[in-house]
C-alpha positions as a printed NumPy array, in Angstrom:
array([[-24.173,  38.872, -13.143],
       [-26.263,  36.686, -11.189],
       [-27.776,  34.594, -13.923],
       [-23.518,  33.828, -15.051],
       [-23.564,  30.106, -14.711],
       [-19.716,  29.5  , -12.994],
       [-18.678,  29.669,  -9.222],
       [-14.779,  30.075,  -9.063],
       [-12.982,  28.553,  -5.837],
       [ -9.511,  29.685,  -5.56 ],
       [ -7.636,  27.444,  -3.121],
       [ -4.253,  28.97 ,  -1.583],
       [ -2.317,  25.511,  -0.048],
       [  0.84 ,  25.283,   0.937],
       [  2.543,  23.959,  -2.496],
       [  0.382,  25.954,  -4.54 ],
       [ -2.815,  28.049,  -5.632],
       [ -5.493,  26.007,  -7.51 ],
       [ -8.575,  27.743,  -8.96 ],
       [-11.665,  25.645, -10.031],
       [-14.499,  26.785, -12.084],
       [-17.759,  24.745, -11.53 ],
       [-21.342,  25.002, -12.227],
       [-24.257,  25.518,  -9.943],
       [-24.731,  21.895,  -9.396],
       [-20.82 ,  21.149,  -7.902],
       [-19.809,  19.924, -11.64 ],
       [-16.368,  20.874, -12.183],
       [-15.458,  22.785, -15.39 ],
       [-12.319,  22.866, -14.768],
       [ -8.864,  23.088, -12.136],
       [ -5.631,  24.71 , -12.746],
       [ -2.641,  24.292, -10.541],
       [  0.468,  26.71 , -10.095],
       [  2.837,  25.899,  -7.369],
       [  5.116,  28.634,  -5.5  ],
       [  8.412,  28.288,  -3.279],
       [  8.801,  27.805,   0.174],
       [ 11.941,  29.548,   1.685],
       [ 13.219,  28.153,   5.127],
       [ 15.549,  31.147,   6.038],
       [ 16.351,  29.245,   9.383],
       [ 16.092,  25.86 ,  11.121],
       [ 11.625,  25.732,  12.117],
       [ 11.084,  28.827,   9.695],
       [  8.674,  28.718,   6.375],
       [  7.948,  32.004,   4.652],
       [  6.177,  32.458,   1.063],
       [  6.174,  35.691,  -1.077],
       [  2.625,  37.373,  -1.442],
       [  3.675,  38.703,  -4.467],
       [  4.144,  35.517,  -5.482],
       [  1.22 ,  34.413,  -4.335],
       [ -0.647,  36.898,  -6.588],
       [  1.556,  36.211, -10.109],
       [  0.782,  32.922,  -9.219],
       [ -3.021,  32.969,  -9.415],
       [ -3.063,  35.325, -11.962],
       [ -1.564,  32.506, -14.354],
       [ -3.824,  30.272, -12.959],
       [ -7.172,  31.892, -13.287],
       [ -6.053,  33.187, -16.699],
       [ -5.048,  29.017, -17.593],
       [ -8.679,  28.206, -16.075],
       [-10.735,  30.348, -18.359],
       [ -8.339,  29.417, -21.317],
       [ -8.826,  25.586, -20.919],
       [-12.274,  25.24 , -20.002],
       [-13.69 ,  27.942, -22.834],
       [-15.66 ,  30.135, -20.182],
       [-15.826,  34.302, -20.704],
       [-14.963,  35.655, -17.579],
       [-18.775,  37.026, -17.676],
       [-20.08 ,  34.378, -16.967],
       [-18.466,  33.443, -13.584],
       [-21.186,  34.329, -10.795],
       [-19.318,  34.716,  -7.851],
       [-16.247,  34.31 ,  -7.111],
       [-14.281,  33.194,  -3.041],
       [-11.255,  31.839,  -1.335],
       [-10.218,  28.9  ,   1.508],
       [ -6.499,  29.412,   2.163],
       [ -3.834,  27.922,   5.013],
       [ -4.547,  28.815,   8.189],
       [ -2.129,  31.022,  10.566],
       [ -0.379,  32.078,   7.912],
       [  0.643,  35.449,   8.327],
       [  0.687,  38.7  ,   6.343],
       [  1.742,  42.392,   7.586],
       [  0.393,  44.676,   4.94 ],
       [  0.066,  48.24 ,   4.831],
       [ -3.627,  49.979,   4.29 ],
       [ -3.714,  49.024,   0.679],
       [ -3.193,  45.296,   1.466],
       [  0.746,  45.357,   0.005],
       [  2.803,  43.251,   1.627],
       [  5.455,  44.363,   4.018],
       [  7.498,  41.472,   4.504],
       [  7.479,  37.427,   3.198],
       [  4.499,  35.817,   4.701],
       [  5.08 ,  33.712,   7.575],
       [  3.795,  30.14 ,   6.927],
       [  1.406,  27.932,   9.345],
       [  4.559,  25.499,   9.564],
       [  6.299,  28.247,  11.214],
       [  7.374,  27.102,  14.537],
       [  9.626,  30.788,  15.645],
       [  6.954,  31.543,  18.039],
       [  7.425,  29.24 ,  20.325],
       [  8.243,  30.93 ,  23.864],
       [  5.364,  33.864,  22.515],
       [  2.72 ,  30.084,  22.145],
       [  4.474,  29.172,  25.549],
       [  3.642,  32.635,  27.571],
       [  0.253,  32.381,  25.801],
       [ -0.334,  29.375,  27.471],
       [  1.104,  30.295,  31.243],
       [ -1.69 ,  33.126,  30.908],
       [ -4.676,  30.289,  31.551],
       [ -6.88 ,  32.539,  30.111],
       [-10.759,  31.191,  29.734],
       [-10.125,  32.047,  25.916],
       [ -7.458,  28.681,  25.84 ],
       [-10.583,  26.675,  25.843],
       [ -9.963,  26.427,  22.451],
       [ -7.215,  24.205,  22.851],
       [ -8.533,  22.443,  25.998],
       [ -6.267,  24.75 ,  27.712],
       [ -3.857,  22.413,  26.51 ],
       [ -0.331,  23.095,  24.97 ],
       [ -0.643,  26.197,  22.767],
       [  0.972,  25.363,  19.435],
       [  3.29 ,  27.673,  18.082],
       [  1.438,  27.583,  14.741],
       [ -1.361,  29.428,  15.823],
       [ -1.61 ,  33.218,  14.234],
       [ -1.54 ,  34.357,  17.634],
       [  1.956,  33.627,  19.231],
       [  3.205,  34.655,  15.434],
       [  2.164,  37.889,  15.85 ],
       [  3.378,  38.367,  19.077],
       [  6.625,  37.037,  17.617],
       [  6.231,  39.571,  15.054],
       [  5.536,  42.629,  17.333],
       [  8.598,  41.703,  19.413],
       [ 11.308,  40.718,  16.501],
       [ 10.536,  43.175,  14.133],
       [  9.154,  46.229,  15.597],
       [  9.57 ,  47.975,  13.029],
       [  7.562,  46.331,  10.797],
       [  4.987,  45.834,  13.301],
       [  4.747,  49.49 ,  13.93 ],
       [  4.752,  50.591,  10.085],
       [  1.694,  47.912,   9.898],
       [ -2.017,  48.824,   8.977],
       [ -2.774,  45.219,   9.164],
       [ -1.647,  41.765,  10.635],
       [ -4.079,  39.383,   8.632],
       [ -4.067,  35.939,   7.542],
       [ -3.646,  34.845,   4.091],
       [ -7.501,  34.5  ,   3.117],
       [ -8.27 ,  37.782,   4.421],
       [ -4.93 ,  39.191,   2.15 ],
       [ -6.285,  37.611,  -0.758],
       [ -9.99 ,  39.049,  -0.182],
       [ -8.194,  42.684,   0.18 ],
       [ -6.604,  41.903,  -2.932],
       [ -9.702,  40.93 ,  -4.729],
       [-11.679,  43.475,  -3.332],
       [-10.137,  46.652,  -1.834],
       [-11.746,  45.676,   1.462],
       [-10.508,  44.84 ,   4.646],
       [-12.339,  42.037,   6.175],
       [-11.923,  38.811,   8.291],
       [-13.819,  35.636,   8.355],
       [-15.31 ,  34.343,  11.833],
       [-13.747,  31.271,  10.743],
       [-10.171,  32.341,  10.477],
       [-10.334,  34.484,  13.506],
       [-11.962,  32.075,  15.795],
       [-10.112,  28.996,  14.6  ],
       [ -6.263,  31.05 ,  15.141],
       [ -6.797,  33.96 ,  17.246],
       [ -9.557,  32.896,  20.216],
       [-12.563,  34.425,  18.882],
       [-15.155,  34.112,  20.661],
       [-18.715,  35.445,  19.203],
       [-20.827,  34.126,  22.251],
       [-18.427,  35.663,  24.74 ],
       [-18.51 ,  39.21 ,  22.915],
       [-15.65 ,  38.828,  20.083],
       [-11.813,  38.833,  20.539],
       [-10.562,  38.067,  24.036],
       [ -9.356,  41.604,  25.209],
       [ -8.154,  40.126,  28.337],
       [ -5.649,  37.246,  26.976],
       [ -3.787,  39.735,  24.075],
       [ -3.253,  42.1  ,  27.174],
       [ -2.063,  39.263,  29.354],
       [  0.784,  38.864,  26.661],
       [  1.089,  42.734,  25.541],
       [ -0.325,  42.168,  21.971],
       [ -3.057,  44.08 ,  22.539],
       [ -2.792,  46.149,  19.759],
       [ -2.982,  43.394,  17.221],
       [ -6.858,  44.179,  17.927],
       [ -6.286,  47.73 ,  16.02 ],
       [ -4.254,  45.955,  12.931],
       [ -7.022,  43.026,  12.641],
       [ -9.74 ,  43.978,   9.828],
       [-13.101,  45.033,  11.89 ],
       [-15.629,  43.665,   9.708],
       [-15.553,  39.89 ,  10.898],
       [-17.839,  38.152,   8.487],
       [-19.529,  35.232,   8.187],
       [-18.324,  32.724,   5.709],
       [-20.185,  32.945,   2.365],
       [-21.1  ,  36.826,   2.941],
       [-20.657,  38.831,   0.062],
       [-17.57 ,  41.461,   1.085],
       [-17.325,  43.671,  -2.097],
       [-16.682,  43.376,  -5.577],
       [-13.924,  42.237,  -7.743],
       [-11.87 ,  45.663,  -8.312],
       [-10.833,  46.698, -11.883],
       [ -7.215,  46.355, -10.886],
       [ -7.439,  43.015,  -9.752],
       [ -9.938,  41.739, -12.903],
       [ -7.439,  43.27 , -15.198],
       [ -4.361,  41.192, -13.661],
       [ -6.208,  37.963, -13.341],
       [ -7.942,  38.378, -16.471],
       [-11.527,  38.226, -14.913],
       [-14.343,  41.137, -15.196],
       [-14.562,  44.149, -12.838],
       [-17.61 ,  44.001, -10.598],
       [-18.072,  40.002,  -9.978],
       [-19.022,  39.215,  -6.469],
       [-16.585,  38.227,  -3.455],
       [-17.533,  36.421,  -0.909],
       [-15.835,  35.749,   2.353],
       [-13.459,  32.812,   2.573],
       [-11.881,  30.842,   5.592],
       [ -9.35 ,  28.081,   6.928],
       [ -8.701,  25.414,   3.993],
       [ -9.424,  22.509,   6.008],
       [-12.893,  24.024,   7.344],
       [-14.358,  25.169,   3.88 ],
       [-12.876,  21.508,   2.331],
       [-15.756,  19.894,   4.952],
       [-17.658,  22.374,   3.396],
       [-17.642,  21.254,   0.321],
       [-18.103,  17.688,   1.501],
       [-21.691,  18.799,   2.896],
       [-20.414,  18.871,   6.418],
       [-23.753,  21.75 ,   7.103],
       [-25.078,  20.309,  10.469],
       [-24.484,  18.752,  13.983],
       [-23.577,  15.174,  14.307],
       [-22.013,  15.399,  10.606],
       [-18.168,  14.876,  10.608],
       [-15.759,  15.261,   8.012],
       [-12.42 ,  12.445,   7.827],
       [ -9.873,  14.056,   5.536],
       [ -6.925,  11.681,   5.01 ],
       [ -3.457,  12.07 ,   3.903],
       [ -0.391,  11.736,   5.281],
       [ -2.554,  12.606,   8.237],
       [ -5.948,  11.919,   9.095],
       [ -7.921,  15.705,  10.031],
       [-11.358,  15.72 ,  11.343],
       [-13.689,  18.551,  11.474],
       [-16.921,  18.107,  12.814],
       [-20.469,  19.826,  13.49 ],
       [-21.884,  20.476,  17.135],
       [-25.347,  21.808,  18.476],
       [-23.43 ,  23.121,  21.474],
       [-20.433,  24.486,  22.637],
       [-18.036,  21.418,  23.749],
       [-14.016,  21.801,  25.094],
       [-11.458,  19.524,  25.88 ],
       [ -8.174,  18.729,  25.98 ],
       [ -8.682,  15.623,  23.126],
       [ -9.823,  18.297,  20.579],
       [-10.018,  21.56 ,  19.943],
       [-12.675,  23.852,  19.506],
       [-15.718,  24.027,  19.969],
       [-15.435,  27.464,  17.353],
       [-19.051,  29.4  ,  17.71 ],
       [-20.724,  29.807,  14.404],
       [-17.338,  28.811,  12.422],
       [-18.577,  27.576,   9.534],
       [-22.38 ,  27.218,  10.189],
       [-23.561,  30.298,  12.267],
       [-25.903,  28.411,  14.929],
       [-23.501,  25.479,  15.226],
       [-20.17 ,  25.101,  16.798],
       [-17.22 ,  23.491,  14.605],
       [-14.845,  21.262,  16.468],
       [-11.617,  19.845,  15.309],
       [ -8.828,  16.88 ,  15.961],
       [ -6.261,  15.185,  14.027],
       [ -4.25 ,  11.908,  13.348],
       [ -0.436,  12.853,  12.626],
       [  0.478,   9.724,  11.132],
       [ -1.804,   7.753,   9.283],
       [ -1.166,   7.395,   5.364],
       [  2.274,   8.281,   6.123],
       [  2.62 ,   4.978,   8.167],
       [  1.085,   2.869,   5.308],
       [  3.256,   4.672,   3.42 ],
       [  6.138,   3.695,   5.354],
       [  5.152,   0.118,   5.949],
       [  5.066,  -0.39 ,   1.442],
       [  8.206,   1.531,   1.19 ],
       [ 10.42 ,  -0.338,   3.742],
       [  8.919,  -3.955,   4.691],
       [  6.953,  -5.095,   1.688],
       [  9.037,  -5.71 ,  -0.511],
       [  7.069,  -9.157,  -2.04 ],
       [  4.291,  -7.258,  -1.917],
       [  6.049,  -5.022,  -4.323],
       [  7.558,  -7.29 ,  -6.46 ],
       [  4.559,  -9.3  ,  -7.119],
       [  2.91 ,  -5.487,  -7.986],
       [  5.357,  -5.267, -10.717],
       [  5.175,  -8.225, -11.785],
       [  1.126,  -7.429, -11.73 ],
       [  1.387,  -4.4  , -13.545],
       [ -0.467,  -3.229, -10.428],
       [ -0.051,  -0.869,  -7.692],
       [  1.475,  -2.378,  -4.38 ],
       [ -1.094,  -1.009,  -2.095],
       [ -4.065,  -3.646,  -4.414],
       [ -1.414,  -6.12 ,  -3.608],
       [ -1.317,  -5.567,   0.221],
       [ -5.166,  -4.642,   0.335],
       [ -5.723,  -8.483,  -0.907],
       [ -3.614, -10.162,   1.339],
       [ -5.222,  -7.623,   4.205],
       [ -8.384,  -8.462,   3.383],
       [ -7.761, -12.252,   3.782],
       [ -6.439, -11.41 ,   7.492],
       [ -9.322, -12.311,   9.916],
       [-10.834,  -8.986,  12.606],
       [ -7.975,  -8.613,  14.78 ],
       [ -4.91 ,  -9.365,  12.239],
       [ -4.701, -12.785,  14.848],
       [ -3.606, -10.889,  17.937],
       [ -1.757,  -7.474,  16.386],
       [ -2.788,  -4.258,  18.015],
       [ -0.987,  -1.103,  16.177],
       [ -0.188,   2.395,  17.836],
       [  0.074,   4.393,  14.96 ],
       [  1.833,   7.355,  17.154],
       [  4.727,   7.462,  14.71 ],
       [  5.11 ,  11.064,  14.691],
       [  3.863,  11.53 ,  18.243],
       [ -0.231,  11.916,  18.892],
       [ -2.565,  15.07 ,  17.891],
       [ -5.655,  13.899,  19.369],
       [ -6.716,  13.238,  22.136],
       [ -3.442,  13.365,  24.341],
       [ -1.006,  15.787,  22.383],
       [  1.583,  13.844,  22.77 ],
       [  4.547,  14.83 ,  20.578],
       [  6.895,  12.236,  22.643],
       [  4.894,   9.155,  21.398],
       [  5.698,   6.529,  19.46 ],
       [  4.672,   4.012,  16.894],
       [  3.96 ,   0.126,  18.654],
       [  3.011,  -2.991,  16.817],
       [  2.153,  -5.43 ,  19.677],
       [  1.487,  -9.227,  19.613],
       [  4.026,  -9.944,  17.19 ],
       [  4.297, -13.944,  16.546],
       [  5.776, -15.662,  13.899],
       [  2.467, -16.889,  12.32 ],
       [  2.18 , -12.838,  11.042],
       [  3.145, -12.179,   7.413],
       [  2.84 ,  -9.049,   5.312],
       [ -1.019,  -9.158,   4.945],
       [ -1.322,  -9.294,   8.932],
       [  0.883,  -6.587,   9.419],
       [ -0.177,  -4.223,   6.998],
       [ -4.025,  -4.782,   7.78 ],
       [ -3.26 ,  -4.49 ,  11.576],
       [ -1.634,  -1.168,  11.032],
       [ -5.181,   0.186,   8.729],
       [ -6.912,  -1.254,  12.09 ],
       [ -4.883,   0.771,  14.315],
       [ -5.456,   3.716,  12.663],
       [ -9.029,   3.017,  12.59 ],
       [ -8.791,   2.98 ,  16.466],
       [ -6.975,   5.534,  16.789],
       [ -9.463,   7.372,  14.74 ],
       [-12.391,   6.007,  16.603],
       [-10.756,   7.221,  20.085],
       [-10.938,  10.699,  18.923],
       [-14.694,   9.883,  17.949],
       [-15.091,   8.564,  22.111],
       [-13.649,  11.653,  23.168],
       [-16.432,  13.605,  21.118],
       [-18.926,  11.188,  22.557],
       [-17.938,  11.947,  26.148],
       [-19.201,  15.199,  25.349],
       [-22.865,  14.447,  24.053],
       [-21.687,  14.548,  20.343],
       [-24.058,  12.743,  18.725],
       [-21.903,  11.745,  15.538],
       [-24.76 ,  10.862,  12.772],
       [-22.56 ,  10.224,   9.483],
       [-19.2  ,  10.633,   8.458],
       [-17.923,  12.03 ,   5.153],
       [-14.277,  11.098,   4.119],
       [-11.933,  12.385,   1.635],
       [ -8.555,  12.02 ,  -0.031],
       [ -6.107,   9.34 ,  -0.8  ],
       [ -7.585,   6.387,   1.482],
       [-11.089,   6.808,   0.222],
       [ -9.417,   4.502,  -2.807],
       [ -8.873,   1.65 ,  -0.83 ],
       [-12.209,   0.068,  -0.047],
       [-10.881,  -2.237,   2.474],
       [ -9.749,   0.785,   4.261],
       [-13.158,   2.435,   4.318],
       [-14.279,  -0.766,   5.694],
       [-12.486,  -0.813,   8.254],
       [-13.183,   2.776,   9.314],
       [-16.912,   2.273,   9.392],
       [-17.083,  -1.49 ,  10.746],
       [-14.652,  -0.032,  13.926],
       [-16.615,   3.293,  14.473],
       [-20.194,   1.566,  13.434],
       [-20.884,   4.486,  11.482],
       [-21.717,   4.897,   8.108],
       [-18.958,   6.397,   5.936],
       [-20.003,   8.746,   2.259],
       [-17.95 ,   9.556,  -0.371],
       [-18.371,  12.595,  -2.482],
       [-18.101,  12.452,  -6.336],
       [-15.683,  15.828,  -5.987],
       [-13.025,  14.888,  -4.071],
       [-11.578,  18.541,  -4.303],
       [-13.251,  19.558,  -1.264],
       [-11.744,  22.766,  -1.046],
       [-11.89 ,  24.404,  -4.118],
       [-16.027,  22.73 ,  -4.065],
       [-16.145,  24.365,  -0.422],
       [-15.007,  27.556,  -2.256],
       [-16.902,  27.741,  -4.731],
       [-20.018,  27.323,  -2.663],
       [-19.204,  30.385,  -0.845],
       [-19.508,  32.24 ,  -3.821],
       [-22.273,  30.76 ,  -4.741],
       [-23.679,  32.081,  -1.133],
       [-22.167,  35.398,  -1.676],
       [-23.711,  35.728,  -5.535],
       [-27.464,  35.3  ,  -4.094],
       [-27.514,  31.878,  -6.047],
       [-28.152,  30.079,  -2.744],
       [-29.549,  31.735,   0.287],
       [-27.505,  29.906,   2.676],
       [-24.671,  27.275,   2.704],
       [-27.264,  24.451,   4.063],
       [-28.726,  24.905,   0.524],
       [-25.781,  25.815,  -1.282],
       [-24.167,  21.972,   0.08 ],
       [-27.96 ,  20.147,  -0.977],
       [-27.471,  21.442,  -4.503],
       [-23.391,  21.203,  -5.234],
       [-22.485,  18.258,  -2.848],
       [-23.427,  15.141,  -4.202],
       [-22.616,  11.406,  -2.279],
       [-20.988,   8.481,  -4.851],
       [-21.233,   5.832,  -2.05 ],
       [-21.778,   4.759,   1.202],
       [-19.758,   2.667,   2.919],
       [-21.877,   0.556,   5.678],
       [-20.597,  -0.773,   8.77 ],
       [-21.152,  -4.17 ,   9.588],
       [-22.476,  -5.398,  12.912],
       [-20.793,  -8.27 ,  13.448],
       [-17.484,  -7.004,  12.544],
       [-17.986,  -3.816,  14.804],
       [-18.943,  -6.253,  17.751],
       [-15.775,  -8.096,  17.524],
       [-13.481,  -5.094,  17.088],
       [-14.537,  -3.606,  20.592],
       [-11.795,  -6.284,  22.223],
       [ -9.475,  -4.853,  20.45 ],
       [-10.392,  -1.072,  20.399],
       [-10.339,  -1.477,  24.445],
       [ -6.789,  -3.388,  23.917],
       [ -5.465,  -0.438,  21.884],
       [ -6.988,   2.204,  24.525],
       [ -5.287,   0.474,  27.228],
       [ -1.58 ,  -0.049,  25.99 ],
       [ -0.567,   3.6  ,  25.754],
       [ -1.353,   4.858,  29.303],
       [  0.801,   1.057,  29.864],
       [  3.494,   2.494,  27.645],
       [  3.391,   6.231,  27.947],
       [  6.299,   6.145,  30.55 ],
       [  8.884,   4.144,  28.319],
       [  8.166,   5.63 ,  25.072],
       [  8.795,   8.824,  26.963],
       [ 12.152,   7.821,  28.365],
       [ 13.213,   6.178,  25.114],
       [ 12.365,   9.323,  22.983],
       [ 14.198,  11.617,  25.444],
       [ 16.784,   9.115,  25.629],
       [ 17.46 ,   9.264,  21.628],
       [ 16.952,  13.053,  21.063],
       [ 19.178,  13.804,  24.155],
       [ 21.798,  12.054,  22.095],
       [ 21.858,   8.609,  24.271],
       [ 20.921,   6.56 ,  21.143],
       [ 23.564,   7.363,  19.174]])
């Protein structure tokens, strides 16, 4: 089995399952995608079926093989990344016991409240900060309270990686990654924090969580003859231990030691990071001990809105932009990277918040609000759309302070996802930060990151240091430029001053509107 050529990465998201196959070098063979429903039984409620789940991959892996040609002997290893505090009661056998309950999830919010009164050491995790209600934790606390009965007739309360391992394998297991990343785990403080579930009487969640906490990449059992038969791969192929999808996707952009940061962008901006120590605060969360890399500490912050803004800004007030496009044959956003790109450093006096959708990192802020200051009727499209990439890149870079404050030396940043196509973008990210900015040539970071774990688990690679050196390959490097990153510190400094300036009003406004006052 270990001389099979393939690595297979299945990737559980929220829309979907995708499975890759790809060699030992990171090539991909091939990806096959099949989505699954979301039900919202109630107003803040998201819940999946498992079962569905599992029909779901089985079509998948089955469509892999099919497409790409490749026996099911010859697939080495074989592991998981899935979302993150999503949760699954299960009996011993791993069965399902009710529909999972989804990371979006937001029911456990007075259990994530309590949680946080506690002021437990353990809430370091979130800067003993605002515990968010779509942590694992208050969920199954949630759980225990609203459904005793289901709680009770329990054998497990896991997460969905560690359901889909049991699946695979017949074993019950957890990843550090999962456990320290939704439920406090603490490995350099002795484990699970005893005293915090007892604080909130959930103590017994620490007899329902799998005992074997593993790290990720360790080989947990093999692929049972039930399973193989079902997905249509062969009995006995090696399982190795999965985590959180956005942790194992810097995986697989070679995000394997301190200083080394992965930007993931979207509709959101998520960055995941490598320390040599253990760092907390309230601008990020984290630091997780031996996460991904054991010896290193992983530490995490976000952007809510970021492609959703530029998004936004094409959809609603760029509408020349858009016609010329079509007129073009192009897509808009070449059309508004052009005239950007013709906007001096600065978009002449335009300083963006790009708090649309409130702020993640570094002041959790869900009252906050999008500002475009300096407006003047010199600005045209091409200002406004480059000024709002710029204050995302500040935003961005005032996370990467906040780090900083702490002795993180950041070294090289690795980005991913939909704004890695706009080079003008890129740019911007590196010339504000003064950091050098890679690209991958696998974008699918995920199923990659998977895939290496396997490759971990299989004995191909002795470690996932080695396994990234061999399967994660750079495309391009994006260099700042010095002169550009000198005259954007006016401005970063501009955009780090207005919201403390504007904190108050955007408060009042927001409370103003919600409470029914702006109607």
């Amino acid at each position: 089995m270990a001389e099979a050529p393939y690595l297979m990465g299945i990737d559980f998201g929220t829309g979907g399952v995708r499975v890759g196959l790809f060699d030992r070098e990171g090539s991909p063979a091939v990806f096959r995608a099949v989505e699954f429903t979301t039900h919202h039984p109630e107003p803040g409620r998201a819940e999946q079926d498992p079962a569905e789940w599992w029909s779901c991959l089985a079509r998948a892996t089955r469509g892999a093989l099919e497409e790409s040609g490749v026996p099911a002997t010859e697939i080495a290893g074989i592991s998981v990344d899935a979302t993150a505090s999503t949760v699954v009661a299960t009996d011993a056998d791993g069965r399902h016991l009710r529909p999972a309950i989804m990371w979006m999830d937001v029911r456990a919010a007075d259990q994530a409240r309590r949680i946080q009164e506690t002021g437990d050491p353990a809430l370091k995790y979130n800067g003993f900060g605002a515990v968010s209600a779509e942590l694992g934790l208050p969920k199954a606390l949630w759980l225990k309270e609203n459904e005793p009965e289901t709680w009770n007739g329990a054998a497990r309360v896991v997460d969905c990686a560690d359901w889909a391992i049991q699946r695979l394998t017949g074993e019950a297991a957890t990843s550090i990654n999962t456990v320290s990343g939704k439920y406090y785990y603490d490995r350099d403080e002795g484990g699970f924090p005893a005293s915090l579930y007892q604080a909130v009487g959930v103590e017994d969640l620490l007899d329902k969580i799998p005992r074997r906490v593993l790290d990720l990449g360790v080989a947990v059992g093999e692929l049972g003859k039930e399973a193989a038969d079902e997905l249509g791969l062969e009995a006995g192929t090696p399982v190795a231990e999965g985590g959180i999808d956005a942790h194992v996707g810097a995986l697989g952009l070679g995000v394997v030691s301190p200083g080394m940061l992965a930007l993931i962008t979207g509709s959101s901006h998520v960055i995941i990071g490598q320390a040599a120590a253990a760092i907390h605060d309230p601008g990020f969360w984290g630091a997780y001990t031996d996460a991904i890399i054991p010896g290193q500490y992983t530490v995490e912050a976000g952007q809510v809105s970021t492609g959703s803004v530029v998004a936004w800004f094409k959809n609603n007030l760029a509408g020349g932009a858009v016609a010329e496009a079509a007129r073009g044959g192009v897509d808009p956003y070449v059309v508004l990277n052009e005239l950007a790109a013709e906007v001096p450093v600065g978009s002449e006096g335009l300083v963006v918040l790009d708090y649309f959708q409130g702020n993640r990192s570094p002041y959790t802020d869900p009252h906050a609000r999008g500002l475009i200051s300096g407006l003047s009727l010199r600005h045209g499209p091409g200002h406004l759309f480059r000024a709002i990439l710029e204050g995302i890149c500040f935003g961005t870079e005032l996370i990467f302070a906040t780090l900083r404050r702490h002795d993180f030396e950041l070294r090289s940043i690795v980005a991913a996802g939909g704004a890695t196509r706009s080079e003008l973008w890129m740019q911007l990210h590196a010339d504000v930060s003064n950091v050098p900015i890679s690209i991958t040539r696998e974008p699918e970071g995920p199923a990659l990151g998977a895939a290496m774990l396997a490759a971990v688990g299989a004995g191909i690679y002795p470690d996932l240091a080695t396994a990234a050196a061999e399967m994660v390959h750079v495309e391009r490097t994006i260099d700042p430029d010095q002169d550009r990153h000198e005259q954007y510190a006016f401005f970063m400094d501009r955009y780090t001053e207005l919201y403390p300036q504007v904190k108050d009003v955007m408060h009042q406004v927001t409370r103003h509107v919600a409470g029914g006052g702006g109607q």
